[in-house]
Backbone as a chain_set.jsonl record, in Angstrom:
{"seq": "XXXXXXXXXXXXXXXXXXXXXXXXXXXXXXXXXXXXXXXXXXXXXXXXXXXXXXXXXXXXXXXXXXXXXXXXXXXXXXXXXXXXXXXXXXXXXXXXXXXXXXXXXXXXXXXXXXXXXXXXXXXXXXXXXXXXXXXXXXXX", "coords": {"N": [[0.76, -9.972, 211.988], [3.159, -10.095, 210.486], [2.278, -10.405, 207.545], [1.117, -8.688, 206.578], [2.77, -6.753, 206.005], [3.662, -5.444, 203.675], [1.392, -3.878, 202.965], [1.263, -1.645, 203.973], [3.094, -0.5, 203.161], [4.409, 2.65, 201.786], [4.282, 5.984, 202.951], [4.957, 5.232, 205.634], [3.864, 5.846, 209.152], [4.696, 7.396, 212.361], [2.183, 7.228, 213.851], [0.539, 5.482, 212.286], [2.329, 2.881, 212.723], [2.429, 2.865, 215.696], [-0.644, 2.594, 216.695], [-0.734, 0.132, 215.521], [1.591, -1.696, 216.83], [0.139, -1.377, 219.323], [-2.254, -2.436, 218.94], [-1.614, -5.158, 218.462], [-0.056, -5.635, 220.682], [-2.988, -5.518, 222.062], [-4.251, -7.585, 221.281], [-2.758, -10.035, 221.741], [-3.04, -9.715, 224.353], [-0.678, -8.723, 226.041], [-0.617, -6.263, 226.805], [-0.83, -5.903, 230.145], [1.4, -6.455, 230.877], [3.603, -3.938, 229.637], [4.358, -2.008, 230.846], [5.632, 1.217, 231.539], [8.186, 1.062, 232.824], [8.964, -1.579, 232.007], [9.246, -1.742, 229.348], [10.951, 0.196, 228.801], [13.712, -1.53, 229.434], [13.293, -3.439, 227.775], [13.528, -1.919, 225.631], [16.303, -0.862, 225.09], [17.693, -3.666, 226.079], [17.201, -4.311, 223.253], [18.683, -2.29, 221.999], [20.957, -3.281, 222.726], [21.5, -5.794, 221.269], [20.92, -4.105, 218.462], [24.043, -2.538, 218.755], [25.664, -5.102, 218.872], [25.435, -5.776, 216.293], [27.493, -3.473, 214.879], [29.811, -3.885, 217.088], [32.159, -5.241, 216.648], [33.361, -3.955, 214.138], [34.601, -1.973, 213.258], [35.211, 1.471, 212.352], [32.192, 2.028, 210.031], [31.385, 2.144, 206.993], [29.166, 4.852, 205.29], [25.933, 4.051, 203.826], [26.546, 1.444, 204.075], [28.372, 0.053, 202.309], [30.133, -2.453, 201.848], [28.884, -4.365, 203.338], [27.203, -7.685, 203.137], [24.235, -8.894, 202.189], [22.105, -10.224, 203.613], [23.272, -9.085, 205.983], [22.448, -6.325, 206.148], [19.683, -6.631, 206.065], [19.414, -7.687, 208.358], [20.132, -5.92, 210.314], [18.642, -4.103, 209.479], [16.664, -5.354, 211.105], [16.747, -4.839, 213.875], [17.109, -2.123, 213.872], [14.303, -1.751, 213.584], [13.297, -2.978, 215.687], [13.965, -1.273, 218.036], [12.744, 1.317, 216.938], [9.965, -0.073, 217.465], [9.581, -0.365, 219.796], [10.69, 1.716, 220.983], [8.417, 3.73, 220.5], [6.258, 2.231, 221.204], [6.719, 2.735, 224.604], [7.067, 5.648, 224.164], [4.11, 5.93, 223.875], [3.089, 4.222, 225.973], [3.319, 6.096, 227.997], [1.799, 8.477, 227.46], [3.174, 10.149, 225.842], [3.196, 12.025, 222.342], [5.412, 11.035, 220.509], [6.358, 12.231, 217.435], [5.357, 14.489, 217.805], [6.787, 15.494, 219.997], [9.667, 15.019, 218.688], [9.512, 17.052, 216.904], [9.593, 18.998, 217.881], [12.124, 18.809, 219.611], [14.107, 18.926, 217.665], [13.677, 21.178, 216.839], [14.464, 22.973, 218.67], [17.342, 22.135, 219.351], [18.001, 23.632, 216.883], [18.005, 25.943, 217.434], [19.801, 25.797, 219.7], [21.88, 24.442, 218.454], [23.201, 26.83, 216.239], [23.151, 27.026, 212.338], [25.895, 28.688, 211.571], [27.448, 27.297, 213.357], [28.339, 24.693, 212.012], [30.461, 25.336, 210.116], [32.816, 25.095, 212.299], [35.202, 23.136, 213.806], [34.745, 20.173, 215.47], [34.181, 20.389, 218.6], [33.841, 19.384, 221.926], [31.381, 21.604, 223.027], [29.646, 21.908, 220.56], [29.336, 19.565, 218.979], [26.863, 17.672, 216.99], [25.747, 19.669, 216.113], [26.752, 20.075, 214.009], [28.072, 19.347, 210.157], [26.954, 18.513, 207.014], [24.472, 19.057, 204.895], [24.682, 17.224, 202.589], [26.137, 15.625, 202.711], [25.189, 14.048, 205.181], [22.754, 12.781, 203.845], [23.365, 11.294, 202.435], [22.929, 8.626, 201.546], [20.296, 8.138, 202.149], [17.197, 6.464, 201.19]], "CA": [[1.348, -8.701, 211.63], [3.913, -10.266, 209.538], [1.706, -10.836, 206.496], [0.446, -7.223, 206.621], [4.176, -5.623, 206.247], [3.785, -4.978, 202.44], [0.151, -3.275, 202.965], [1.107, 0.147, 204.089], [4.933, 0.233, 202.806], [4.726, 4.04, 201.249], [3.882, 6.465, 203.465], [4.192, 4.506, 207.017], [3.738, 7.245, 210.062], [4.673, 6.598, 213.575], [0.87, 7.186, 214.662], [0.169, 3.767, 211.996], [3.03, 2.041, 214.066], [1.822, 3.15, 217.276], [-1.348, 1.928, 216.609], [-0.221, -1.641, 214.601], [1.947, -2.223, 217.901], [-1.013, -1.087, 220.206], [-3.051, -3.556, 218.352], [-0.773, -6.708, 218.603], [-0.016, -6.492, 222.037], [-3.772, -6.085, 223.068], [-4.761, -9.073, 220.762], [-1.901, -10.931, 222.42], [-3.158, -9.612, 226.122], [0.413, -8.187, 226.182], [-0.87, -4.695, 227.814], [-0.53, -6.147, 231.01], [3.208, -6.367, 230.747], [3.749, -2.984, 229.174], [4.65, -0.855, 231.888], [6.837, 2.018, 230.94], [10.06, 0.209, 233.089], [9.22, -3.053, 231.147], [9.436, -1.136, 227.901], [12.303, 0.773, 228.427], [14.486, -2.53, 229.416], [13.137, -3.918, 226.356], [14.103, -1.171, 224.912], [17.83, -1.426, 226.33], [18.13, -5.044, 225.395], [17.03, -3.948, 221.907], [19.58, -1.255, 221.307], [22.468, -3.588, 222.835], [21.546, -6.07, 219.744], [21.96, -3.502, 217.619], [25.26, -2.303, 218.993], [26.517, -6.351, 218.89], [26.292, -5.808, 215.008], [28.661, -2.88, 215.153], [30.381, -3.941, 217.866], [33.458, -5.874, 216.063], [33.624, -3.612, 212.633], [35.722, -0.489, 212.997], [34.427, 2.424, 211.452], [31.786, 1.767, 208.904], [30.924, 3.522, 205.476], [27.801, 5.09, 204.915], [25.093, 2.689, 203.318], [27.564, -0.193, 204.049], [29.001, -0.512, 201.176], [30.989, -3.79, 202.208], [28.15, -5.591, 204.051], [26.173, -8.515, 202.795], [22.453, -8.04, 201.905], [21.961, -10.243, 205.188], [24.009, -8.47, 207.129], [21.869, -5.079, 205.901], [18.443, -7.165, 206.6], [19.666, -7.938, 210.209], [20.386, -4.22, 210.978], [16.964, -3.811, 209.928], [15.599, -6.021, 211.94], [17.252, -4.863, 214.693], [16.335, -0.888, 214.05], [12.963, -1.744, 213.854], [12.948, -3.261, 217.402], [14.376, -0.349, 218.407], [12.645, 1.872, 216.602], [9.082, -0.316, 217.8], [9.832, -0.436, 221.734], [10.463, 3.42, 221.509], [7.043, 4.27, 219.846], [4.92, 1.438, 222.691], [7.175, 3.86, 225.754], [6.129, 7.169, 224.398], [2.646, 5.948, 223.764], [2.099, 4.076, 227.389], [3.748, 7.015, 228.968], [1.373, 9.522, 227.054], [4.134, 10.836, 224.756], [3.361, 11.985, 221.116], [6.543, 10.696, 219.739], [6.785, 13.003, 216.407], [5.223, 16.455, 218.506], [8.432, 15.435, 221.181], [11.092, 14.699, 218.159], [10.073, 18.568, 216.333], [9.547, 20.598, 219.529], [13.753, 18.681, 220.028], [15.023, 19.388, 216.213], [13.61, 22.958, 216.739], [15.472, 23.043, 220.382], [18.659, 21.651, 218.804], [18.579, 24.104, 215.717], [18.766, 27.099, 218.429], [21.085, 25.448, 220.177], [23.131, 24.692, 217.501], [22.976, 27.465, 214.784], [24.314, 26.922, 211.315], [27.506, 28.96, 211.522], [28.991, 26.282, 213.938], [28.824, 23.753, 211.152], [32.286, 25.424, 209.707], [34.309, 25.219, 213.375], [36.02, 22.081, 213.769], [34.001, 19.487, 216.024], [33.992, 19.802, 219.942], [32.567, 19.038, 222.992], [30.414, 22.489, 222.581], [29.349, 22.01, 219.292], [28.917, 18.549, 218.939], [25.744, 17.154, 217.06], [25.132, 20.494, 215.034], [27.675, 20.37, 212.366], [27.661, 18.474, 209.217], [26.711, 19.495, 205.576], [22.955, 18.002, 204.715], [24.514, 16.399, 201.901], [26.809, 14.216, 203.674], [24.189, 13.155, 205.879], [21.72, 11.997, 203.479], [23.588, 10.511, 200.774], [22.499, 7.1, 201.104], [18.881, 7.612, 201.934], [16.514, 5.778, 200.007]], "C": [[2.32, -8.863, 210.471], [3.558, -10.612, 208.185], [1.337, -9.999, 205.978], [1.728, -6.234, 206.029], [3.927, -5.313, 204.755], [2.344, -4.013, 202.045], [0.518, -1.696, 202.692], [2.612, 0.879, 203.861], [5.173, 1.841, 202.162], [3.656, 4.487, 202.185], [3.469, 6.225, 205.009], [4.529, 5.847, 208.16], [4.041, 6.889, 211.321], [3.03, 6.549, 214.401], [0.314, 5.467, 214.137], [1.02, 3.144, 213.154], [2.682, 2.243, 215.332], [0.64, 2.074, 217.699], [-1.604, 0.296, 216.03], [0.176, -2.381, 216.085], [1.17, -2.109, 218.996], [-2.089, -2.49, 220.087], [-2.93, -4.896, 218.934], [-0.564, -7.044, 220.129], [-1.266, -6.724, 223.069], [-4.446, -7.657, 222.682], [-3.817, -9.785, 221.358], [-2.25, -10.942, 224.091], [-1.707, -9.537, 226.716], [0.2, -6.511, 227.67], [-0.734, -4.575, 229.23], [1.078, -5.879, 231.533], [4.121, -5.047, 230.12], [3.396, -1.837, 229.834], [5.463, 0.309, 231.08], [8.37, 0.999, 231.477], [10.304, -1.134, 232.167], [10.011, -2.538, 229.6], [10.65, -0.477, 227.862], [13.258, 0.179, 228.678], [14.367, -3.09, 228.229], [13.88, -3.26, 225.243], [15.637, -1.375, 224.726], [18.355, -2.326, 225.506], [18.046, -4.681, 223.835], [18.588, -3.158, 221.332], [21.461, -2.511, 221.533], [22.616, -4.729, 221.425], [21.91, -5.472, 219.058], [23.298, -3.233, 217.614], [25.726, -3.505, 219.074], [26.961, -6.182, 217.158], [27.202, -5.257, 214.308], [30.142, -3.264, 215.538], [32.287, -4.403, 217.433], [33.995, -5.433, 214.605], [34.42, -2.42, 212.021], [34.851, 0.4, 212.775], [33.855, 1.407, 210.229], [31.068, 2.657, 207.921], [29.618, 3.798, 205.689], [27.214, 4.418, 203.961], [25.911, 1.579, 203.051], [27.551, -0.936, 202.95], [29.507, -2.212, 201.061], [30.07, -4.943, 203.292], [27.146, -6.066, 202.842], [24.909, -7.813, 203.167], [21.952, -8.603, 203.08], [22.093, -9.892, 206.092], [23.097, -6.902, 207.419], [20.526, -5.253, 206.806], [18.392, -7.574, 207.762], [19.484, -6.739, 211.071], [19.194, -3.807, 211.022], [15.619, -3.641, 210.068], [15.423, -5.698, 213.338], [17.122, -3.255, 214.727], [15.267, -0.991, 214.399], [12.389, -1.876, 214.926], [13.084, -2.227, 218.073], [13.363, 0.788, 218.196], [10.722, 1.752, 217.531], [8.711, -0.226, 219.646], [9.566, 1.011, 222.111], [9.434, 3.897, 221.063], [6.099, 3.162, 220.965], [5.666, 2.358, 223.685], [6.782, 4.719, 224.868], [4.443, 6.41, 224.448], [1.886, 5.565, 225.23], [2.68, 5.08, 228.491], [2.836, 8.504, 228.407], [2.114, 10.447, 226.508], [3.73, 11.123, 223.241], [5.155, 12.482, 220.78], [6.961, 11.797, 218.435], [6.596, 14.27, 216.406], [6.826, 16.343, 218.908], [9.062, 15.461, 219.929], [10.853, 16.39, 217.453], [10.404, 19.089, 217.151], [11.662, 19.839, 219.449], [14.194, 19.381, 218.742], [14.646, 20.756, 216.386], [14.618, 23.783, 218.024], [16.991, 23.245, 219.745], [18.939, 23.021, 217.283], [18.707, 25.648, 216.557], [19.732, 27.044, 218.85], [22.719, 25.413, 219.197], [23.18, 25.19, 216.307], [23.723, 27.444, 213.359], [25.53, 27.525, 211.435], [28.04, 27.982, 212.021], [29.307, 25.017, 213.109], [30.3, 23.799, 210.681], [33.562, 25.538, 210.813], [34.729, 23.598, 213.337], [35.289, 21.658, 215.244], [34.424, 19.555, 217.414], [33.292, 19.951, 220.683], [31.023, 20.485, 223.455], [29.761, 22.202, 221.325], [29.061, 20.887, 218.126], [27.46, 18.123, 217.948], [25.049, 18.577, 216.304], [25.999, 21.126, 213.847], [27.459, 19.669, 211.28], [26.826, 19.24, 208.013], [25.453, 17.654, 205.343], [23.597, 16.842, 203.386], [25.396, 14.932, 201.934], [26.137, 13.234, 204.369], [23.575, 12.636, 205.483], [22.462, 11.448, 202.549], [23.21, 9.569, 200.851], [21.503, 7.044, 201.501], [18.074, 6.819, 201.606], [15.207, 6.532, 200.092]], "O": [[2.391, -8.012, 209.584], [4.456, -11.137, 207.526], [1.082, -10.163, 204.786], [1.532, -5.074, 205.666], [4.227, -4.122, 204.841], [2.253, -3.49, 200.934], [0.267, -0.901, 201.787], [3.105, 1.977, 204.121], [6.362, 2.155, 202.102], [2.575, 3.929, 202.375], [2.455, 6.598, 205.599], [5.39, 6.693, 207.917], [3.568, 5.776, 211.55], [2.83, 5.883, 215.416], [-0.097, 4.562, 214.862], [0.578, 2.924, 214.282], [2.798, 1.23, 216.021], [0.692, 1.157, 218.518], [-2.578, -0.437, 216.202], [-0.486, -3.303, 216.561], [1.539, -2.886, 219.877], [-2.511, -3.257, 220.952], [-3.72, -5.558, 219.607], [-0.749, -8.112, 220.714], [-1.272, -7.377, 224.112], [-4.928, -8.525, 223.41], [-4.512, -10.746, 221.69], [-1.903, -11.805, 224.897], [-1.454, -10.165, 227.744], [0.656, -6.1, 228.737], [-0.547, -3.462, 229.724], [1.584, -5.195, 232.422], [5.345, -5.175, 230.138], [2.543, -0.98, 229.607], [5.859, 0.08, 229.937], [9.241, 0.46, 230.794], [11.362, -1.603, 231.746], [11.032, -2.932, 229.036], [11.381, -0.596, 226.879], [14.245, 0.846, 228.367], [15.396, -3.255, 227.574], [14.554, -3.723, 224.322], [15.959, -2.328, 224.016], [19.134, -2.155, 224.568], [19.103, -4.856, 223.23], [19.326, -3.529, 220.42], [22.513, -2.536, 220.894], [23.566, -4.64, 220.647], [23.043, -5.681, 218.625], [23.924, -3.583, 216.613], [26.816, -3.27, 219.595], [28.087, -6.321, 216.682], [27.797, -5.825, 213.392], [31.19, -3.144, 214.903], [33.313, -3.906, 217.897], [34.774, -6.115, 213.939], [34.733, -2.067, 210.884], [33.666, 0.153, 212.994], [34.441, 0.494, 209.648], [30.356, 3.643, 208.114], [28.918, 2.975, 206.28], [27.98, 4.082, 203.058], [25.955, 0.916, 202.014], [27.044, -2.012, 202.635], [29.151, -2.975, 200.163], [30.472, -5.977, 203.825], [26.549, -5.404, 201.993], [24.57, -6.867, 203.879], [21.331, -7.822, 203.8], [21.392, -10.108, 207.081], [23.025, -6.382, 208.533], [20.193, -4.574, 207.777], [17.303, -7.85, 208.266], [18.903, -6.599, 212.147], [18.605, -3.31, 211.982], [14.595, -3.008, 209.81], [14.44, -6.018, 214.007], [16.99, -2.926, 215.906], [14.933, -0.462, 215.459], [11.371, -1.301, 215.31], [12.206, -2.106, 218.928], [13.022, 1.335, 219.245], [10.168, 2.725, 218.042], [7.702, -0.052, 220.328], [8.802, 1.502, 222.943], [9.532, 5.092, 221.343], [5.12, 3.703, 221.479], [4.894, 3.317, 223.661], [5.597, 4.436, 224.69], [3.778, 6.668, 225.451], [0.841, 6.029, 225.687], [2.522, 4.883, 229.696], [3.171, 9.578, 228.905], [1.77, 11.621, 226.648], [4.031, 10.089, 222.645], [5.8, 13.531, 220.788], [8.11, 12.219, 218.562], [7.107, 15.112, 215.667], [7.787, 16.886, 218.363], [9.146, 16.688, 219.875], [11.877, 17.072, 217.413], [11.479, 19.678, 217.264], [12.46, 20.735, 219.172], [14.673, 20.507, 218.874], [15.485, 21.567, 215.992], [15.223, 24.854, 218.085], [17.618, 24.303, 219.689], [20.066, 23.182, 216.816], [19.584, 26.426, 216.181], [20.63, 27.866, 218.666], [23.84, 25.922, 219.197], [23.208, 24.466, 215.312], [24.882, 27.855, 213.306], [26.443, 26.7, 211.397], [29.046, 27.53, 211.476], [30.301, 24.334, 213.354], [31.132, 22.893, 210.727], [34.728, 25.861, 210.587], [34.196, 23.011, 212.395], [35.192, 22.514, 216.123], [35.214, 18.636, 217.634], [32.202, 20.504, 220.532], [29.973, 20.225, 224.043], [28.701, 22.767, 221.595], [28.733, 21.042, 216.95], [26.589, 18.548, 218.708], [23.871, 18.522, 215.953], [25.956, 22.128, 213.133], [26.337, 19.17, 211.358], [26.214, 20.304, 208.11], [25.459, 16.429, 205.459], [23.046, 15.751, 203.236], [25.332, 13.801, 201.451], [26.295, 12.014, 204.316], [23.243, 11.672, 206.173], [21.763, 11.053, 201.616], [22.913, 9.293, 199.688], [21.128, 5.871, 201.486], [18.654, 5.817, 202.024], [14.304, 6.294, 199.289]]}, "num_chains": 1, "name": "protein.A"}
């Protein structure tokens, strides 16, 4: 798989990943071991990695300005796991992963309708404030 990563770099979809990681673990005879509970411990362990590279840094800037290019390439290595664990659980639980994430962002944009962007952040209102261009500035 690791020889392949520069193949489908523009335009990758979670249905390719679905199917890439579908792939690997039946050529490995993994599928056995890929319960949903397995997967979502995996999962788990995954995310607490990530949160170790946090864990000791204060607040940090948007596109981490002040981290090493290793330190960037760790993070993600360490999304990706994250990102790969949660795409094998929806898939062996019969989840489409990117139906489930609109049907939520369409949920969430009822829930939280633009006006409450300009109140001042609490526990109501949480998670639908923020100005788009804050959020994306460091894209790529």
């Amino acid at each position: 798989m690791v020889s392949e990563v520069g193949e489908e770099e523009e335009g990758v979809t979670l249905e390719f990943l679905r199917k890439k990681m579908a792939d690997f673990a039946k050529e490995r005879d993994w599928c056995q071991y890929h319960s949903p509970r397995n997967l979502l411990l995996a999962l788990v362990g995954e995310v607490g990695e990530l949160s170790e590279i946090f864990q000791w840094k204060g607040e940090v800037a948007k596109g981490l300005p002040d981290w090493k290019e290793e330190e960037k390439v760790h993070l993600g290595e360490e999304l990706s796991d994250v990102l790969l664990y949660l795409i094998q659980l929806s898939d062996v639980c019969g989840i489409n992963l990117g139906q489930a994430a609109l049907r939520k962002a369409r949920l969430n944009a009822v829930k939280y309708p633009v006006g409450l962007d300009k109140e001042p952040l609490s526990k109501s209102n949480v998670g639908g404030g923020g100005h788009e261009s804050d959020c994306n500035a460091h894209h790529s």
